[in-house]
N, C-alpha and C positions, 0 to 999 in steps of 0.2 A: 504494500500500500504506500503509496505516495503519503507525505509530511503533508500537515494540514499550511494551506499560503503556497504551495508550489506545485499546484496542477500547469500543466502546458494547454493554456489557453488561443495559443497561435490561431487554431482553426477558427472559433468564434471571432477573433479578433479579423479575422479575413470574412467571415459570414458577415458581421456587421458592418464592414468599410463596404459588402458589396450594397446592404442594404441601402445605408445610407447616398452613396452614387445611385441606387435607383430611385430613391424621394427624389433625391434633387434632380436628376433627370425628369422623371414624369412631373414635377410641380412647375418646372422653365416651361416645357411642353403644356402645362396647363393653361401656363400665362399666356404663353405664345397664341394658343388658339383662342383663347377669352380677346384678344386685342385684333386677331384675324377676324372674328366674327364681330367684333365692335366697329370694325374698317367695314366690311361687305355688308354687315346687314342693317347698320344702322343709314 
């Protein structure tokens, strides 16, 4: 058994930096489309 304070967290630590490049990608991409559709349909 691993010491308690020294698991290898590496893998999460890469699971979450992809997470977070995904928010911020889909959320630009949100805005993006909220300002195309405020240009064309207003």
């Amino acid at each position: 058994m691993s010491e308690h304070g020294k698991m290898d967290i590496s893998a999460q630590q890469d699971a979450f930096k992809g997470f977070v490049k995904l928010f911020t990608v889909g959320t630009i991409g949100v805005i993006i489309l909220l300002i195309l559709m405020a240009i064309f349909l207003l």
